[in-house]
N, C-alpha and C positions, 0 to 999 in steps of 0.2 A: 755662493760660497757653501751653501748648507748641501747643497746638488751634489758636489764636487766631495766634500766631507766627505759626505753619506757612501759615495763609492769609494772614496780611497781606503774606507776603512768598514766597510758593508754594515752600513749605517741605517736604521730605520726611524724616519720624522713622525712622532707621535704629538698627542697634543692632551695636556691632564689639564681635567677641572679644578679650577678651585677657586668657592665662592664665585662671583663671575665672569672670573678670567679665567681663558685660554692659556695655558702653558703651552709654551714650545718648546720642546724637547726633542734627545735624539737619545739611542738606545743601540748602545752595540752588541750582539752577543760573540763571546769568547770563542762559540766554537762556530762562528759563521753563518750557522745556520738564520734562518728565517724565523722570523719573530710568529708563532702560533699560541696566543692567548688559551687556544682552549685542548691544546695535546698537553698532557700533564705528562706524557712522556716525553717531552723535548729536554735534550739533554743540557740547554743552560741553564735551565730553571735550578737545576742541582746546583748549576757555580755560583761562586762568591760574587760579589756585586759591588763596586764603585760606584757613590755619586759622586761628579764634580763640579764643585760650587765657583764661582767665574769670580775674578778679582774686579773691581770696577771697572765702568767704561769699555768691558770684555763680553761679544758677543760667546756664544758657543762656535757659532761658525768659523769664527777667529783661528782658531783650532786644525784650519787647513796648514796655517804657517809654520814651520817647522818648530822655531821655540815656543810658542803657544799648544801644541801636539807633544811635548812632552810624555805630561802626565797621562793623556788618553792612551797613545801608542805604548807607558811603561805596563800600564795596566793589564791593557789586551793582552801583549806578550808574556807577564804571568798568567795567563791564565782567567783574568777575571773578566765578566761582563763590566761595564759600563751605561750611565744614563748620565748626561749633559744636559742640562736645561736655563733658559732666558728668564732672567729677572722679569718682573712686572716693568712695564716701558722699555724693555730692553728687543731688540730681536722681534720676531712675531709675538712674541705674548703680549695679548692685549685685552681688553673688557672686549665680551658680546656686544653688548648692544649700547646707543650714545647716553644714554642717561645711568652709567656706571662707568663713563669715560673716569673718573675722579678717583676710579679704585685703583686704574692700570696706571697712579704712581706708585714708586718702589718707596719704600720704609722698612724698620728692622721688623716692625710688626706683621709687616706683611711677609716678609722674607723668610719667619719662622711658620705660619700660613702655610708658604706656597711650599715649604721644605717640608712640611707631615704630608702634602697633599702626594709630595712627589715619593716618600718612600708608601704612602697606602695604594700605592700604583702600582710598584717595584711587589708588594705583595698579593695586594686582593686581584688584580686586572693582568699583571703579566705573570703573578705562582711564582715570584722567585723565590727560593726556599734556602738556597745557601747563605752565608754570613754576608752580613752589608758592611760595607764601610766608607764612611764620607772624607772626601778633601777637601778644602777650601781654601783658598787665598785673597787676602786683604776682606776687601767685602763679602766675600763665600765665607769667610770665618763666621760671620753672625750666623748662618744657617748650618754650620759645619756646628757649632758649639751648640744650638739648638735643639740637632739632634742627638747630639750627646748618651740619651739616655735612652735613645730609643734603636739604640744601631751598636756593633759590635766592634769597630775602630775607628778613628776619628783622626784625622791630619790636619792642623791647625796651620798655615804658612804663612805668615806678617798677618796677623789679622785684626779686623777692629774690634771684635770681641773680647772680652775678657775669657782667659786661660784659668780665674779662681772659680768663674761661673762655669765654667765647662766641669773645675772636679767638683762642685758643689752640686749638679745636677747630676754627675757619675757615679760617684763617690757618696753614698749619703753617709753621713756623720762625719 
C-alpha cells in the first residue's frame, strides 16, 4: 500500500529518529519535485507544510483509499507539502533493536515525542522554511494539540485531546 501511495501521489518513504524508534513516514512535495536534503534552492522548501496525524487504528498507507485520501490530496492541490507518519506499533515504525521492543508501544507521552521529532525533521534534515501546520483526527489530536505552540495552524478533528489545553499552550495568559 505504501508502494502504491507513494506513486499515486509522488511520495517519498523516509524514516525519523526518535529516541530508538524508527519512524515511518512519507513526505510529499507540492511541487513534485524530488525530495534533495541538501539543495537549499529546491523550491518546496519555500512551501507551507502539513503534518497529518492518523485517527486510531489508521495506518498512513490507509490513505491509498479514496475517503481516507482526503485530507492528503486537499492539501497538495493547494499548494502545500505534506508529511504523513506511523504511530509507535503502527505501520513500520518500530524499536531498533529487541531490547527497546517495550518503547514501540504507542501512549500520549510518546505521541508528543515522536510529533517534535517529526517536525525537527520537517526543519533541521529536509530546510522546510515555509509555515507548518498540523491536522489531526481522533488520536492525531493528542499530537496535533502538542504541537500547538510550536507550528503555525493547527486542525483539531474529533479529537482525544483537550481543545482548553491546546489554547492554553497557544494562547499564553
Amino acid at each position: 500500500m505504501g508502494l502504491v501511495l507513494g506513486k499515486t501521489f509522488d511520495g517519498e518513504q523516509r524514516y525519523i529518529q526518535s529516541e530508538n524508534i524508527m519512524i515511518d513516514a512519507m513526505f510529499f512535495t507540492a511541487t513534485g519535485e524530488k525530495i534533495d536534503d541538501l539543495n537549499e534552492l529546491a523550491e518546496y522548501k519555500d512551501r507551507n507544510t502539513f503534518i497529518i496525524c492518523n485517527p486510531n487504528a489508521m495506518f498512513y498507507q490507509h490513505m491509498i483509499n479514496f475517503p481516507h485520501a482526503f485530507y492528503l490530496r486537499f492539501f497538495l492541490q493547494k499548494g502545500f507539502n505534506v508529511l504523513v507518519w506511523n504511530y509507535r506499533g503502527y505501520g513500520l515504525t518500530k524499536a531498533r533493536s529487541c531490547w527497546c521492543k517495550m518503547q514501540n508501544s504507542p501512549s500520549p507521552r510518546k505521541f508528543k515525542l515522536d510529533s517534535e521529532a517529526i517536525l525537527g525533521y520537517l526543519r533541521s534534515t529536509l530546510g522546510v522554511r515555509g509555515k507548518i501546520g498540523v491536522y489531526g483526527r481522533s488520536l492525531g489530536g493528542i499530537s496535533t494539540s502538542h504541537l500547538a505552540k510550536f507550528v503555525d495552524m493547527i486542525i483539531v478533528d474529533r479529537s482525544f485531546s483537550s481543545l482548553y489545553d491546546v489554547a492554553d499552550r497557544k494562547f499564553f495568559g
